[in-house]
PDB file with SEQRES, HELIX, SHEET and CRYST1 records, atoms N, CA, C and O in Angstrom:
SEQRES   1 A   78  UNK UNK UNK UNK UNK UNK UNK UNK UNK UNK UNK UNK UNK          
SEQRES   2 A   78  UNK UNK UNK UNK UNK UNK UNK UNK UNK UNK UNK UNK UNK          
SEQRES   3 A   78  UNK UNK UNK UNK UNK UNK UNK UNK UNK UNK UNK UNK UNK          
SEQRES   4 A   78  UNK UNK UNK UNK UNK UNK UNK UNK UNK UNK UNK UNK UNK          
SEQRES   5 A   78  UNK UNK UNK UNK UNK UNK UNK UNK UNK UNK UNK UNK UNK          
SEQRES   6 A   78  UNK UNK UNK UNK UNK UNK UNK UNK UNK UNK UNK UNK UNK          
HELIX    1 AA1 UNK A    5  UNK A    9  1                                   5    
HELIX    2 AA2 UNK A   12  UNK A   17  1                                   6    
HELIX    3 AA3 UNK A   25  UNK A   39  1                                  15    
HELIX    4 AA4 UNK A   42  UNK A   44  5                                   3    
HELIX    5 AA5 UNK A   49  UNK A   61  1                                  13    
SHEET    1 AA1 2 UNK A  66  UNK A  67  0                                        
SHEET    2 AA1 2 UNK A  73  UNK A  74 -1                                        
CRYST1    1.000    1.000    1.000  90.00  90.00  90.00 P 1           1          
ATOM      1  N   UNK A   1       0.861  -1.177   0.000  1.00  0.00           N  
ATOM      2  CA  UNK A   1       0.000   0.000   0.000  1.00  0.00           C  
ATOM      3  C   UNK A   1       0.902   1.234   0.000  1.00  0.00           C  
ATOM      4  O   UNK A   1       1.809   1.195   0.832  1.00  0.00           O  
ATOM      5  N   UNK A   2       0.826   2.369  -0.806  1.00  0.00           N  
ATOM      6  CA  UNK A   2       1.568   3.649  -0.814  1.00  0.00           C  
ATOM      7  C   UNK A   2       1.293   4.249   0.201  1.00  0.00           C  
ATOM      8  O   UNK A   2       0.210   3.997   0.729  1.00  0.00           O  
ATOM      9  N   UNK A   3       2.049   5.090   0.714  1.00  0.00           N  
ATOM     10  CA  UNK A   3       2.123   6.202   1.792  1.00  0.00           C  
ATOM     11  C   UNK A   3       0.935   7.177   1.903  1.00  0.00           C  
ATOM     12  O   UNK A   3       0.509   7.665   2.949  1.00  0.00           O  
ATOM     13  N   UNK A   4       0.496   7.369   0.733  1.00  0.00           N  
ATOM     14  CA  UNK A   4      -0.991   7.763   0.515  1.00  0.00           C  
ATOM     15  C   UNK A   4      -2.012   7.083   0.938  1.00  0.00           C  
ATOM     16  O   UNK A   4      -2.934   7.570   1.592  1.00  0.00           O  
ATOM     17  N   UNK A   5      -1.929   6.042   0.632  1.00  0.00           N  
ATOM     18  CA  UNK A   5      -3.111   5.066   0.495  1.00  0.00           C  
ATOM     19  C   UNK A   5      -3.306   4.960   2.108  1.00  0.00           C  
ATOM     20  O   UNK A   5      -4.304   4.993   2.828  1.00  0.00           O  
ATOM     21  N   UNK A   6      -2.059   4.832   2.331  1.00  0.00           N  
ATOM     22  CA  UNK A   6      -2.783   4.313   4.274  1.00  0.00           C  
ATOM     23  C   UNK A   6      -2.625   5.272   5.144  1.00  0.00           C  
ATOM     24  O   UNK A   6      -2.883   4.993   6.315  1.00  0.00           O  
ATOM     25  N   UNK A   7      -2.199   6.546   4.838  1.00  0.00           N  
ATOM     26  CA  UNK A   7      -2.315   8.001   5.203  1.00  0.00           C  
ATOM     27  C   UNK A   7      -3.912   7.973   5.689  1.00  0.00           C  
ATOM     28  O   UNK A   7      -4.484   8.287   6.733  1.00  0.00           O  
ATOM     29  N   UNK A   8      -4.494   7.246   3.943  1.00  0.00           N  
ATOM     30  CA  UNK A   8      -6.029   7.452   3.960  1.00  0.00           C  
ATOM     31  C   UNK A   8      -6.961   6.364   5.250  1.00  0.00           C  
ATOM     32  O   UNK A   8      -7.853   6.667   6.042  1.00  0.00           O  
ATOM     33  N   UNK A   9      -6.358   5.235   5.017  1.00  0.00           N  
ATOM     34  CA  UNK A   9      -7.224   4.637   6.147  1.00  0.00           C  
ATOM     35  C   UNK A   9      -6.985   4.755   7.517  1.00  0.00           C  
ATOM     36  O   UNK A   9      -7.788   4.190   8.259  1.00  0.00           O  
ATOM     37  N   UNK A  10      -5.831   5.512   8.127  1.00  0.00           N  
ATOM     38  CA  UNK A  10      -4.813   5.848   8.937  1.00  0.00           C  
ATOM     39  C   UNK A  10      -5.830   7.388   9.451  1.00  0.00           C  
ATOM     40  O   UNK A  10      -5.841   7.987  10.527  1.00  0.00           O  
ATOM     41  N   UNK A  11      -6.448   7.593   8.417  1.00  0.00           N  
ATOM     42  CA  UNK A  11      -7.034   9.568   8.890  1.00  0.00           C  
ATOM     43  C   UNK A  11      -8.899   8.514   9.058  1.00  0.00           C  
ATOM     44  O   UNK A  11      -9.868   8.853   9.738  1.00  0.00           O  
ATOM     45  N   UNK A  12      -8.797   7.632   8.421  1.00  0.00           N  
ATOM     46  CA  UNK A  12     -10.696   7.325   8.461  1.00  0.00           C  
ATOM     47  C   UNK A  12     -10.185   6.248   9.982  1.00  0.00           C  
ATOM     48  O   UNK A  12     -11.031   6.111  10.865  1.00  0.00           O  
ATOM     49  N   UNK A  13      -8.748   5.539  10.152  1.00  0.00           N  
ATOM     50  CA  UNK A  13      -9.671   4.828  11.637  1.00  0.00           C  
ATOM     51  C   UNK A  13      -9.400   6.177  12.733  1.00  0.00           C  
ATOM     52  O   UNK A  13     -10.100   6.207  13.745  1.00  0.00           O  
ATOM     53  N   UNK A  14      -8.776   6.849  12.597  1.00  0.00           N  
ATOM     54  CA  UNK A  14      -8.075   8.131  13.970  1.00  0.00           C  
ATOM     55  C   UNK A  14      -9.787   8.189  13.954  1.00  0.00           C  
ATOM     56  O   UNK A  14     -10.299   7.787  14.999  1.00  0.00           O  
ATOM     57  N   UNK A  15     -10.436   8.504  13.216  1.00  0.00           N  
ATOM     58  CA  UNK A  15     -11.468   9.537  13.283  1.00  0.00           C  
ATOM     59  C   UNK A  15     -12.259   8.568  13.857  1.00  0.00           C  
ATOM     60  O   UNK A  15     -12.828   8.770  14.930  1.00  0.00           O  
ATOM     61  N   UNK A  16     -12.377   7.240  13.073  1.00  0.00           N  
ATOM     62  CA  UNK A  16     -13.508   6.256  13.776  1.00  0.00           C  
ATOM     63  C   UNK A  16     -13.576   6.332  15.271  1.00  0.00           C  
ATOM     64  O   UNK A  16     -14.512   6.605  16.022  1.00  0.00           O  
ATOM     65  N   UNK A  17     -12.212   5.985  15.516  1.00  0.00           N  
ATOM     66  CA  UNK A  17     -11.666   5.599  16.981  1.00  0.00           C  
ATOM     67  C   UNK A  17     -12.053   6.533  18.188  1.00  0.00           C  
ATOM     68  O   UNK A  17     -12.274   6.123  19.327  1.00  0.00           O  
ATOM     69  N   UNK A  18     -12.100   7.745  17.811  1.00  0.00           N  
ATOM     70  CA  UNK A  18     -12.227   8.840  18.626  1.00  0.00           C  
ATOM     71  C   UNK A  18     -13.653   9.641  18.009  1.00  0.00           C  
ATOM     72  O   UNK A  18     -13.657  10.872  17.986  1.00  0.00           O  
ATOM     73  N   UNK A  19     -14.544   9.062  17.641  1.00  0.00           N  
ATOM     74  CA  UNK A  19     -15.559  10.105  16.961  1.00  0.00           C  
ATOM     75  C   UNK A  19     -15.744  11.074  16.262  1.00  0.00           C  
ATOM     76  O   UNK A  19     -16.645  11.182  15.430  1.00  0.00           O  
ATOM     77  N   UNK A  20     -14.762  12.030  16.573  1.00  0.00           N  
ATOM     78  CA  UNK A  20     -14.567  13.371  15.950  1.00  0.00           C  
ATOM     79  C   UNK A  20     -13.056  13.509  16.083  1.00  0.00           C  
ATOM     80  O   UNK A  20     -12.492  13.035  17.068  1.00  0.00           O  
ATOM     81  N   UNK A  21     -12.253  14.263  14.944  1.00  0.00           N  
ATOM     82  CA  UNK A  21     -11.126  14.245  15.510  1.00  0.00           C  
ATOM     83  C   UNK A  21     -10.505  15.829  14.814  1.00  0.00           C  
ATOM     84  O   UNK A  21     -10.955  16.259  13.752  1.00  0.00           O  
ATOM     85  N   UNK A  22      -9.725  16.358  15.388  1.00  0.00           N  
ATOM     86  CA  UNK A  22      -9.284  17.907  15.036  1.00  0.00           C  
ATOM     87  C   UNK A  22      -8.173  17.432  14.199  1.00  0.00           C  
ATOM     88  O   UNK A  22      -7.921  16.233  14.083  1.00  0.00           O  
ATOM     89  N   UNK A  23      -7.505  18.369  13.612  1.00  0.00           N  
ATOM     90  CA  UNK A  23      -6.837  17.509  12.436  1.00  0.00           C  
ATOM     91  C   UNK A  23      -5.021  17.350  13.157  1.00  0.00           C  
ATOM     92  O   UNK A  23      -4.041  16.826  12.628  1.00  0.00           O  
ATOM     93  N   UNK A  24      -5.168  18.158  14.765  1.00  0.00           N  
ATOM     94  CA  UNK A  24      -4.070  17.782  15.375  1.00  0.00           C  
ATOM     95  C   UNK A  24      -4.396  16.571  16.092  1.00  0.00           C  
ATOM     96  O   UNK A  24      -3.395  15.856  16.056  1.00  0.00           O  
ATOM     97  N   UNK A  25      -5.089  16.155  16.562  1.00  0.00           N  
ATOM     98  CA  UNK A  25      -6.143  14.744  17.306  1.00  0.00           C  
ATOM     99  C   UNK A  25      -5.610  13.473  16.471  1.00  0.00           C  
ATOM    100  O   UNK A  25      -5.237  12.373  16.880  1.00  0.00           O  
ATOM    101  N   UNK A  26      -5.693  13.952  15.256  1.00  0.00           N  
ATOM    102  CA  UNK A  26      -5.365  12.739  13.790  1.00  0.00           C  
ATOM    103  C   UNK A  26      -4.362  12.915  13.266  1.00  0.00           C  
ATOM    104  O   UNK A  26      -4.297  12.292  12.206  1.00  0.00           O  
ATOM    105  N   UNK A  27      -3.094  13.756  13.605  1.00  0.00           N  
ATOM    106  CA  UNK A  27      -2.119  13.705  13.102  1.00  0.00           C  
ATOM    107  C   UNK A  27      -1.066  12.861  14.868  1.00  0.00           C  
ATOM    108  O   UNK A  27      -0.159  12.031  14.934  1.00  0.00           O  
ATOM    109  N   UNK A  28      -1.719  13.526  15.796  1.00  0.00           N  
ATOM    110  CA  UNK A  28      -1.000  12.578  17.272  1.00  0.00           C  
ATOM    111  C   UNK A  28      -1.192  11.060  17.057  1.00  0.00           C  
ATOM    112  O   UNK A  28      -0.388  10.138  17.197  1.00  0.00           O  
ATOM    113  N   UNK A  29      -2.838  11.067  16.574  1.00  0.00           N  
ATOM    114  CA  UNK A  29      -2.993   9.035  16.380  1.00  0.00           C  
ATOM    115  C   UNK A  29      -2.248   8.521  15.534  1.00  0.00           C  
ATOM    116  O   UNK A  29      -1.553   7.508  15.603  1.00  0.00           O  
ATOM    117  N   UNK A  30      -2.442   9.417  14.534  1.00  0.00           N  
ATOM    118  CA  UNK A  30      -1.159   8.722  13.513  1.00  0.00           C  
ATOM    119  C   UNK A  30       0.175   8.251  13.872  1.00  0.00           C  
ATOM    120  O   UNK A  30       0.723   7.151  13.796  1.00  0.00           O  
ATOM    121  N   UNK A  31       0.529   9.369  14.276  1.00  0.00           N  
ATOM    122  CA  UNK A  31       2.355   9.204  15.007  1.00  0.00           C  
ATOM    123  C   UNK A  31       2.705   8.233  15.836  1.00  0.00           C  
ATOM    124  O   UNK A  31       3.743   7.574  15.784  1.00  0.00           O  
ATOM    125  N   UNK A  32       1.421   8.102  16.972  1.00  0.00           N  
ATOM    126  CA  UNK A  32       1.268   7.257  18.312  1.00  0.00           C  
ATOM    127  C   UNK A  32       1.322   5.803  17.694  1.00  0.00           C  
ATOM    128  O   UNK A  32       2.014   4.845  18.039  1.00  0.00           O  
ATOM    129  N   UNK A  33       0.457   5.908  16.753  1.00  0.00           N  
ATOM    130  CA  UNK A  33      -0.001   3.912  16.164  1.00  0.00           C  
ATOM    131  C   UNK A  33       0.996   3.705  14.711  1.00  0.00           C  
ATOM    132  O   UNK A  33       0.976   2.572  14.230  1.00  0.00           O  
ATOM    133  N   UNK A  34       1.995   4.929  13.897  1.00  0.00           N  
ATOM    134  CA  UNK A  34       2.606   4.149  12.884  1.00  0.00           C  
ATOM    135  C   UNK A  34       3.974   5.207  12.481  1.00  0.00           C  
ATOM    136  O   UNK A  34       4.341   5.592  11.371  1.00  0.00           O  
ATOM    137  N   UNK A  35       4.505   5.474  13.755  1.00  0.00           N  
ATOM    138  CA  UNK A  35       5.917   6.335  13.950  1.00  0.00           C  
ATOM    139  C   UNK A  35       6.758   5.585  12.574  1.00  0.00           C  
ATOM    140  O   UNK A  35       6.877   5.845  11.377  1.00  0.00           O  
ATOM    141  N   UNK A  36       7.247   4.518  13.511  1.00  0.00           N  
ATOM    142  CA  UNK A  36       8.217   3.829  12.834  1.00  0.00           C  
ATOM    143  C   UNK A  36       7.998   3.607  11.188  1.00  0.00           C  
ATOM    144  O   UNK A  36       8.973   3.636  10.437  1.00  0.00           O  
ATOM    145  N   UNK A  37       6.653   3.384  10.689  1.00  0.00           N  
ATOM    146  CA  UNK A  37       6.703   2.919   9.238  1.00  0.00           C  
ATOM    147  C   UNK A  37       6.724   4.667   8.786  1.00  0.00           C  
ATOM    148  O   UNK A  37       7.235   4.811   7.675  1.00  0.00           O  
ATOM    149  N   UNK A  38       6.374   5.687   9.288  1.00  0.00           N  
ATOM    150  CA  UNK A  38       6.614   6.725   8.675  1.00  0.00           C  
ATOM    151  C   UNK A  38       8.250   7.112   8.361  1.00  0.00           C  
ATOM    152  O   UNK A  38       8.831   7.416   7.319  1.00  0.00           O  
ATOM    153  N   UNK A  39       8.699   6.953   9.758  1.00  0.00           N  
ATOM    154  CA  UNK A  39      10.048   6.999   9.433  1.00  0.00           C  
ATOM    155  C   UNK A  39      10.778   6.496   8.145  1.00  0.00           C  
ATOM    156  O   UNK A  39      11.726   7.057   7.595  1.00  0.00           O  
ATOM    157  N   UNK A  40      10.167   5.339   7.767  1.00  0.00           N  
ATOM    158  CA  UNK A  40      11.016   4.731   6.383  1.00  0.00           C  
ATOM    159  C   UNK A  40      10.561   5.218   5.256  1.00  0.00           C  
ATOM    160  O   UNK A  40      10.945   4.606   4.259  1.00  0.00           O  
ATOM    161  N   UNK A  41       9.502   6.595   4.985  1.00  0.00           N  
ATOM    162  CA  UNK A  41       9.370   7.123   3.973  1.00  0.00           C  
ATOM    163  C   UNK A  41       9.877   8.327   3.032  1.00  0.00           C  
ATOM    164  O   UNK A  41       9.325   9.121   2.270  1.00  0.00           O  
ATOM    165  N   UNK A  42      11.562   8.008   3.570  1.00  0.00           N  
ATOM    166  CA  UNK A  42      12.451   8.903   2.764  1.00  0.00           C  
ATOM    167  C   UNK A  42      11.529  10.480   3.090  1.00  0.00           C  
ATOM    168  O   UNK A  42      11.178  10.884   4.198  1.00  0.00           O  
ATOM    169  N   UNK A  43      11.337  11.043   1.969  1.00  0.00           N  
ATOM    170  CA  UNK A  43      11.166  12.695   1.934  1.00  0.00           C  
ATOM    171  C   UNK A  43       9.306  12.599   2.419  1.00  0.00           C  
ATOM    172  O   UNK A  43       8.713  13.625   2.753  1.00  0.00           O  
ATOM    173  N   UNK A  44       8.717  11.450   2.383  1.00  0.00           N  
ATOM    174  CA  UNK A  44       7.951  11.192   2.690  1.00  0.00           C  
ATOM    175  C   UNK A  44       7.419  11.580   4.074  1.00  0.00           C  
ATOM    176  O   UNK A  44       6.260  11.982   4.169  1.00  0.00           O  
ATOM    177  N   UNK A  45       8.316  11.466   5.295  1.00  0.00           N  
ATOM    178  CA  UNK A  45       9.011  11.101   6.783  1.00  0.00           C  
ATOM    179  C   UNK A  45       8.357  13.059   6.282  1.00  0.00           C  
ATOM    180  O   UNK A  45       7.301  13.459   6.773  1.00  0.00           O  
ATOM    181  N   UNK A  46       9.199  13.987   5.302  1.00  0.00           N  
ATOM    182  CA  UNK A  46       8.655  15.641   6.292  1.00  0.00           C  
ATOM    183  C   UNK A  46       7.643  16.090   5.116  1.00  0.00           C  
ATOM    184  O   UNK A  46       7.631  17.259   4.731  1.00  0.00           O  
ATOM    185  N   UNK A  47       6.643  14.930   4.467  1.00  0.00           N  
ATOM    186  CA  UNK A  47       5.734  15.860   4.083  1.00  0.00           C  
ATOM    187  C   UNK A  47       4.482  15.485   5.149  1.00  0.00           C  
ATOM    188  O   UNK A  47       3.773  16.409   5.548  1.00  0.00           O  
ATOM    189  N   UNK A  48       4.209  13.988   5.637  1.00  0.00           N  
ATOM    190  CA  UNK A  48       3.173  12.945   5.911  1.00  0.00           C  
ATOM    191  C   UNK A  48       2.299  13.922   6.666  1.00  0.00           C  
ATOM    192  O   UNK A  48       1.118  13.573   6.684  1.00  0.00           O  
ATOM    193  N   UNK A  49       2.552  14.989   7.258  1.00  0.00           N  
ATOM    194  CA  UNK A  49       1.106  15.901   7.685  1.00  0.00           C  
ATOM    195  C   UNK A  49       0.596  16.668   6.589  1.00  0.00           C  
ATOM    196  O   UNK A  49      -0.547  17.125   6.612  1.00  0.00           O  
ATOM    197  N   UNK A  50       1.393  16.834   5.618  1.00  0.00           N  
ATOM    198  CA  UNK A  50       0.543  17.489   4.576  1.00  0.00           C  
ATOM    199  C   UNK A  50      -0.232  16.772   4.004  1.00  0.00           C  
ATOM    200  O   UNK A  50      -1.377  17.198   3.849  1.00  0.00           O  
ATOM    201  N   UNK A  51       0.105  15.514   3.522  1.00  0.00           N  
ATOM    202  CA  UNK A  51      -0.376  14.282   3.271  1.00  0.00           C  
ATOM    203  C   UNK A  51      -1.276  13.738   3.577  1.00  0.00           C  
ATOM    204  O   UNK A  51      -1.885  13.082   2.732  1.00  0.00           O  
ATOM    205  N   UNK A  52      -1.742  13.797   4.985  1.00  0.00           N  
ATOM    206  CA  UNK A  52      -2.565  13.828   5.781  1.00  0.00           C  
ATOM    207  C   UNK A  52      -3.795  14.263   5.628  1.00  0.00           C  
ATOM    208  O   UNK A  52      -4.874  13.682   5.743  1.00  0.00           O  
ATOM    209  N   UNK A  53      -3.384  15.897   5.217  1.00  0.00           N  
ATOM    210  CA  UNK A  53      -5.066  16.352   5.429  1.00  0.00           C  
ATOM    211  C   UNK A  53      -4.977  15.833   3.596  1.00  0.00           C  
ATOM    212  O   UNK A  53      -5.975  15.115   3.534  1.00  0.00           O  
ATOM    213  N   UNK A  54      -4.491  15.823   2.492  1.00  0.00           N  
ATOM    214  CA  UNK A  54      -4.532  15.421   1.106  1.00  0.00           C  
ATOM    215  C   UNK A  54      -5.804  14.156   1.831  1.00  0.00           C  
ATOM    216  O   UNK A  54      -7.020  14.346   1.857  1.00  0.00           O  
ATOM    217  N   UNK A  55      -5.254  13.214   2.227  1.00  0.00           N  
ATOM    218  CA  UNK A  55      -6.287  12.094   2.700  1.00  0.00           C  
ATOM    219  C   UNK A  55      -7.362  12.455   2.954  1.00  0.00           C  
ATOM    220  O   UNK A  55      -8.384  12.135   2.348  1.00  0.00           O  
ATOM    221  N   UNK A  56      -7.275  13.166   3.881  1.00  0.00           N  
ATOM    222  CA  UNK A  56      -8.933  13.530   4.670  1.00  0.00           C  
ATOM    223  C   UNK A  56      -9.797  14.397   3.363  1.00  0.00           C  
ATOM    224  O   UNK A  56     -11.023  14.403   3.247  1.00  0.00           O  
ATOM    225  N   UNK A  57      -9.190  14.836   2.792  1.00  0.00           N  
ATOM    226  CA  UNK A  57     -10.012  15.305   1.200  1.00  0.00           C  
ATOM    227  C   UNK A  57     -10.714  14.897   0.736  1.00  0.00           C  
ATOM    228  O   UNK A  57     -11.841  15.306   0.459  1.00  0.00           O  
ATOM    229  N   UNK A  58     -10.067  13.714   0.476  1.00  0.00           N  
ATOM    230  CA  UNK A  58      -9.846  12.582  -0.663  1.00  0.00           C  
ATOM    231  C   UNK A  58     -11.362  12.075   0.323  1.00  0.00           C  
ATOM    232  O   UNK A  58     -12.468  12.476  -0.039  1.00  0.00           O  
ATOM    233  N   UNK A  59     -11.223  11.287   1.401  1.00  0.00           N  
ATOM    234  CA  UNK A  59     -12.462  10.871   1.941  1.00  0.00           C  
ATOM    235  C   UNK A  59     -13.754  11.819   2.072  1.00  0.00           C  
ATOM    236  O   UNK A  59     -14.904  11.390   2.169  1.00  0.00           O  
ATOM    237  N   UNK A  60     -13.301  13.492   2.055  1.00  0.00           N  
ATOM    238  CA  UNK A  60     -14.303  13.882   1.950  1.00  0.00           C  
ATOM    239  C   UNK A  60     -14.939  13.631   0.617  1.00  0.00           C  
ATOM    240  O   UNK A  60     -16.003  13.047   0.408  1.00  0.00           O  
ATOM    241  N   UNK A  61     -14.123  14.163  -0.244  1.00  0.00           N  
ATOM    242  CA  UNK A  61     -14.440  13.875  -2.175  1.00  0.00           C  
ATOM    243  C   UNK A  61     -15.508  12.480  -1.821  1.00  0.00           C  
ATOM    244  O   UNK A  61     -16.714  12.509  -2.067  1.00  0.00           O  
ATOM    245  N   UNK A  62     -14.791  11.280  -1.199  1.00  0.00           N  
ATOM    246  CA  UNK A  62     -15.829   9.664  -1.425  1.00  0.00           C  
ATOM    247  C   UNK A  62     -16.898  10.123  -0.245  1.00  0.00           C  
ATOM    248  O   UNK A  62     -17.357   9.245   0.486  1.00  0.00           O  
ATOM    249  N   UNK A  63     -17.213  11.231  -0.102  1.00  0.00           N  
ATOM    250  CA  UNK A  63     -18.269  11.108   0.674  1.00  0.00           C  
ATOM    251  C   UNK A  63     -18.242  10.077   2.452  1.00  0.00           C  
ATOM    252  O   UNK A  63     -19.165   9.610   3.119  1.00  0.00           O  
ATOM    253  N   UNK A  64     -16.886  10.085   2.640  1.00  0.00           N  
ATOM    254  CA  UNK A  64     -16.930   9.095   3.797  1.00  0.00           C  
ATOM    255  C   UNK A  64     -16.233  10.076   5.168  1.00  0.00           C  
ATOM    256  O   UNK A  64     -15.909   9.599   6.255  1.00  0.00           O  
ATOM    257  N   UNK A  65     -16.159  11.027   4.908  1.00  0.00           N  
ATOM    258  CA  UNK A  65     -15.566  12.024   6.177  1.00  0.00           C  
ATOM    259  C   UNK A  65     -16.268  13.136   6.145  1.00  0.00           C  
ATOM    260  O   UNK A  65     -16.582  13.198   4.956  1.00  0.00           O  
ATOM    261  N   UNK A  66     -16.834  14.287   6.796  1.00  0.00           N  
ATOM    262  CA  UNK A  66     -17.670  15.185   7.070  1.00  0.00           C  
ATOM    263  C   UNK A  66     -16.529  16.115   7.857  1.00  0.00           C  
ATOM    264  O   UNK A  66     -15.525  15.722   8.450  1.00  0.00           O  
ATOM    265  N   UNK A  67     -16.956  17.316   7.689  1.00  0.00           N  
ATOM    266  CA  UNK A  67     -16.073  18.289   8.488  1.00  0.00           C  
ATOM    267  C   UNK A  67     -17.496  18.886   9.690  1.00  0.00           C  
ATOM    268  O   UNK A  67     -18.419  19.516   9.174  1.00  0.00           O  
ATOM    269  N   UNK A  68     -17.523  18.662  10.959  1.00  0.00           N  
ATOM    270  CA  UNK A  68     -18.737  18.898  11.875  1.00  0.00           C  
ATOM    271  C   UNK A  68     -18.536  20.332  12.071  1.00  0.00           C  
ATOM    272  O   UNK A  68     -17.653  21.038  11.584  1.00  0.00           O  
ATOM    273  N   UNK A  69     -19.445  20.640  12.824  1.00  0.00           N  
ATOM    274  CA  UNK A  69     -19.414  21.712  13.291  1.00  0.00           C  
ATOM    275  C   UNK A  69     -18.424  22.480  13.974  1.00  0.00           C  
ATOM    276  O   UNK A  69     -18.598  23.689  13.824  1.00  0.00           O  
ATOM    277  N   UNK A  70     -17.474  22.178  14.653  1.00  0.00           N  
ATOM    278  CA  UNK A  70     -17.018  22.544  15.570  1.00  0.00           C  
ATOM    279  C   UNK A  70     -15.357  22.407  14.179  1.00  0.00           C  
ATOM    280  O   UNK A  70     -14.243  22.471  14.698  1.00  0.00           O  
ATOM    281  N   UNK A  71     -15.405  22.297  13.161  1.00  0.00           N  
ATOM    282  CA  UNK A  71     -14.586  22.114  12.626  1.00  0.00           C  
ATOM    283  C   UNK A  71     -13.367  20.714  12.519  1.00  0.00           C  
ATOM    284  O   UNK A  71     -12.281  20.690  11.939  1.00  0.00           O  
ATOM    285  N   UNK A  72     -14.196  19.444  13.471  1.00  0.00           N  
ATOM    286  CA  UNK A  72     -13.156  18.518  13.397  1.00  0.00           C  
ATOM    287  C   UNK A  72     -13.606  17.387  12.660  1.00  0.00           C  
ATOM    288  O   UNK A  72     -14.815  17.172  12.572  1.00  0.00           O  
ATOM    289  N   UNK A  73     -12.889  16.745  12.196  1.00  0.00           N  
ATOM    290  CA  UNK A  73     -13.306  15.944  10.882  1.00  0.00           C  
ATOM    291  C   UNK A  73     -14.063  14.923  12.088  1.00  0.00           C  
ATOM    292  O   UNK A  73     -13.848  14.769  13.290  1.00  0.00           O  
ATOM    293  N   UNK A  74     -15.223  14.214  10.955  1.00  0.00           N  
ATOM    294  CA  UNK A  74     -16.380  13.328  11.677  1.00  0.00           C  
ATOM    295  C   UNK A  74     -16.572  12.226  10.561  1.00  0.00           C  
ATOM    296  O   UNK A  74     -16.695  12.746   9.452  1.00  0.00           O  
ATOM    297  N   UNK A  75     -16.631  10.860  10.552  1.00  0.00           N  
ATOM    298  CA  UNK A  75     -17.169  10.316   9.533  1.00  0.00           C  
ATOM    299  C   UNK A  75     -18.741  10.348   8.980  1.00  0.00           C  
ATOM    300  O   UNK A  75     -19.720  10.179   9.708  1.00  0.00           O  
ATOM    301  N   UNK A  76     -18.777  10.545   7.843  1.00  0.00           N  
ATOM    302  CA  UNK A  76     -20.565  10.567   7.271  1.00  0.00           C  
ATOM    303  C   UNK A  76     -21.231   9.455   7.821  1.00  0.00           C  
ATOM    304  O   UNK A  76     -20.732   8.351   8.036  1.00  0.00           O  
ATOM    305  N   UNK A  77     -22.284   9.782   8.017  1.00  0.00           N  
ATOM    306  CA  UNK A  77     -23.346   8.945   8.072  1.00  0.00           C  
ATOM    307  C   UNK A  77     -23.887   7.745   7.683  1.00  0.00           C  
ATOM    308  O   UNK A  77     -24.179   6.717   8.295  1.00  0.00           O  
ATOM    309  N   UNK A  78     -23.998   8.283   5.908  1.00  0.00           N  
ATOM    310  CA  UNK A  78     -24.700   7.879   5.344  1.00  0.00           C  
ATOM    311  C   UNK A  78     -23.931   8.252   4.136  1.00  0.00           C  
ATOM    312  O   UNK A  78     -24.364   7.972   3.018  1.00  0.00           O  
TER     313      UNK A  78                                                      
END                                                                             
């Protein structure tokens, strides 16, 4: 899976896990649950928070992440 790709399921479980998550909330889960494999992504290692919200986009685009009220990403519904 590319650095992208599990950026993406990496930003949809933070959010599952915690209900709502601020996009610093989902960049700590990230670090906390997959330090080490970031580390081995060459130039990868100082973009992966930009990368990050690229993901949470991307799930908004598929309709599977919501931005709530309070501004912290939420998964859709429906």
């Amino acid at each position: 899976m590319s650095a992208r790709e599990s950026l993406k399921q990496w930003v949809y479980d933070a959010v599952a896990e915690h209900g709502e998550a601020s996009i610093v909330d989902t960049a700590k889960h990230i670090w906390r649950n997959h330090k080490e494999e970031i580390e081995t992504w060459g130039d990868g290692f100082f973009t992966w928070q930009y990368d990050m919200r690229w993901a949470a986009q991307v799930l908004r685009d598929e309709r599977k992440l919501i931005v709530a009220a309070n501004r912290k990403w939420a998964l859709a519904t429906s």
